[in-house]
C-alpha positions in Angstrom: -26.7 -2.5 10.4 -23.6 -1.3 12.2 -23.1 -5.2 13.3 -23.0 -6.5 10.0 -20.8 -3.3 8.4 -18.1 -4.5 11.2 -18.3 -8.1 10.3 -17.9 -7.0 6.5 -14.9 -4.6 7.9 -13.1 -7.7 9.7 -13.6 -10.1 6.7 -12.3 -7.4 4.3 -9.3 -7.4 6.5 -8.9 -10.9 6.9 -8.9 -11.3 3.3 -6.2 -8.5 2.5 -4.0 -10.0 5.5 -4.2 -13.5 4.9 -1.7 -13.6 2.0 0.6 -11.8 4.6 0.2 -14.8 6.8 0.3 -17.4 4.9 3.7 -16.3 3.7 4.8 -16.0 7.4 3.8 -19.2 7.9 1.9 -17.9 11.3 -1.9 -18.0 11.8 -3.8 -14.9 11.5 -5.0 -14.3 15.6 -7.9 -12.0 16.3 -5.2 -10.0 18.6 -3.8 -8.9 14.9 -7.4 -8.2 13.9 -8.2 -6.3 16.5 -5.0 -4.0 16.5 -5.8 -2.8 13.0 -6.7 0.7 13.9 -7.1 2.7 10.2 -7.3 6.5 11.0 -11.0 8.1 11.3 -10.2 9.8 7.8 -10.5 6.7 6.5 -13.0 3.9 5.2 -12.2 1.1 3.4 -13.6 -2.0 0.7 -12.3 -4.9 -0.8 -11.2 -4.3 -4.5 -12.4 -7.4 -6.1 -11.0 -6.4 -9.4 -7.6 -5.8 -9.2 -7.4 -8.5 -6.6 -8.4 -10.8 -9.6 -5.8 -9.1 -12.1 -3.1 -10.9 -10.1 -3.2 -14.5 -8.2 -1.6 -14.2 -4.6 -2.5 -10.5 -4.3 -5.9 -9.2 -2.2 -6.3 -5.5 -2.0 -8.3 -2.9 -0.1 -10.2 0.4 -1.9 -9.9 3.3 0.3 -12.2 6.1 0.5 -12.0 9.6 2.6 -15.2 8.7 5.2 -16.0 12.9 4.7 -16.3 13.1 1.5 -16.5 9.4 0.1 -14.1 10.3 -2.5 -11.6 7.3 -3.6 -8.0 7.9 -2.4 -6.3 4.9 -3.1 -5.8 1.4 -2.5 -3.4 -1.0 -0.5 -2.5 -4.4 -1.6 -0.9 -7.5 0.0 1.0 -9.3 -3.1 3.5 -12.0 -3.9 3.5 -11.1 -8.0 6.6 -10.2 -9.4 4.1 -9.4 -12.1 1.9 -6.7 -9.8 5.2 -5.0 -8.8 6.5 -4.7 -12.1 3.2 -3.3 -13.5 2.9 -0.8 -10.9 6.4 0.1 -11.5 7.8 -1.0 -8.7 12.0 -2.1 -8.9 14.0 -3.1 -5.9 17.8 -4.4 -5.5 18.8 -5.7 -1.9 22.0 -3.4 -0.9 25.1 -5.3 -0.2 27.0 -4.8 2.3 31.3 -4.9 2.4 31.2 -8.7 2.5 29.5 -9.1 -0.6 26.3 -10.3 1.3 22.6 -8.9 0.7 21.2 -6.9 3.5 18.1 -6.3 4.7 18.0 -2.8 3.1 17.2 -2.0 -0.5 17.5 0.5 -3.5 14.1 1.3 -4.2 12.3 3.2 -7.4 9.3 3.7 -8.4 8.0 4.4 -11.7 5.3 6.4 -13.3 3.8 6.9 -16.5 6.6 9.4 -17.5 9.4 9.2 -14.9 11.0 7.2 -12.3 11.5 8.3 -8.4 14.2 7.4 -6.1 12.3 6.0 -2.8 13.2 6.7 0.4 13.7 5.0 3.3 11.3 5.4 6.0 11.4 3.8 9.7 7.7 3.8 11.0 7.3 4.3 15.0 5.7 0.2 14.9 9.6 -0.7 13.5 8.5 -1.5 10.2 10.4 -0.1 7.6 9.1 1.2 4.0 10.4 2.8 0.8 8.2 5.5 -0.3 8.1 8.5 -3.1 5.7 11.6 -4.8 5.3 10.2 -7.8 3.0 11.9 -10.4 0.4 9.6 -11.1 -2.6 9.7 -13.6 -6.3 10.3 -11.9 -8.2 10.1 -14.8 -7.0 6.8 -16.0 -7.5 7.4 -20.0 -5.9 5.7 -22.7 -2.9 8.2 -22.9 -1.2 8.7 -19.8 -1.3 12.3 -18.2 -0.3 13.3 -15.1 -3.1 14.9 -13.8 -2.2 14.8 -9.7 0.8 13.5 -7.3 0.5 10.4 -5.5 2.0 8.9 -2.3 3.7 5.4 -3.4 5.3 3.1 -0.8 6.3 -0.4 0.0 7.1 -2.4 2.4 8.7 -5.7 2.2 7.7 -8.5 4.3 11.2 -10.6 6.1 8.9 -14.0 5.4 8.2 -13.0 1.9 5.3 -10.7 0.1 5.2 -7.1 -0.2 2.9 -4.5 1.0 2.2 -2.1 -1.4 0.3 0.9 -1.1 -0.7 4.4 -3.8 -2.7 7.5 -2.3 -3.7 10.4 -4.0 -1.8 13.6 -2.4 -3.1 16.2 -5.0 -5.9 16.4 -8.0 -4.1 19.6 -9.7 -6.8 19.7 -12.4 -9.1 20.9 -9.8 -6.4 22.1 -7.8 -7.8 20.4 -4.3 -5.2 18.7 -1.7 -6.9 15.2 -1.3 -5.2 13.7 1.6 -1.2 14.5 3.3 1.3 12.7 3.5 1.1 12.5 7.2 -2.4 10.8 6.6 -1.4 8.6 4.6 2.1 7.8 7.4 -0.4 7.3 9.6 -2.6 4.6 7.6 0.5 2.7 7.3 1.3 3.6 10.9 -1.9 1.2 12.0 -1.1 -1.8 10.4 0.3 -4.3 12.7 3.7 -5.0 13.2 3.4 -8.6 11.0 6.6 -9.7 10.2 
């Protein structure tokens, strides 16, 4: 059983990292495999459905392993059409030349607002843009911001973007779900792939 739940965990994450690496234009090694260390608060599925939503995108469910409540999800895309539905705008800064650099002016939208993102240097060197946005946990017709959610991206130098939402707090039933420092260090064990 346990065999079989790790071969199921390694092809989950060969699935959500192969449209990384395909962009990069660089083989997916078992080394990258195997340095895919997700924290112990978390467990994680393949989420068939909005993978299917959008072609070049593969996405992972996440779950907190205590409670088996659903936290979130993290998605390897190259849709212009994902980003914008999940409100995600980005301008490359330029610099006193005139050229583009590597750093951007990031937002993120919700149902109601729009957040400035922020700039964040992970200890692995990657670099991501993320915001507390207030995000709908019910999912009705109407929108409602019902909780605040942990939104970030991080854009791949080969192309593609890493795109991750976590639920931070349910305020109907006023429970913390997961910090912000759990969720840093989710995106603190993915490997370095640029």
């Amino acid at each position: 059983m346990m065999t079989s739940r790790a071969t199921a965990s390694l092809l989950a994450l060969l699935a959500f990292f192969s449209v990384t690496a395909s962009s990069a234009g660089q083989p997916l090694s078992p080394e990258l495999i195997s340095n895919i260390k997700p924290p112990a608060a978390f467990a994680f599925r393949q989420a068939k459905k909005l993978t299917r939503q959008y072609p070049g995108t593969t996405c992972l469910d996440f779950t907190l392993t205590r409670s088996k409540r659903k936290i979130g999800y993290l998605c390897s895309t190259q849709s212009e059409k994902f980003l914008r539905d999940f409100g995600v705008f980005s301008v490359p800064q330029v610099t006193s030349n005139w050229e583009f650099s590597q750093r951007r002016e990031v937002s993120i939208a919700s149902g109601i607002s729009s957040y400035p993102a922020a700039r964040l240097e992970l200890k692995s060197g990657a670099t991501i843009y993320a915001a507390e946005v207030d995000c709908d946990l019910k999912g009705g017709s109407v929108y409602r911001p019902t909780g605040t959610c942990h939104v970030a991206v991080r854009y791949l130098r080969h192309g593609g973007v890493l795109y991750g939402n976590f639920v931070l707090e349910d305020h109907a039933s006023k429970a913390k779900v997961a910090t912000k420092e759990e969720i840093i260090a989710l995106w603190e064990s993915l490997p370095n792939i640029d």
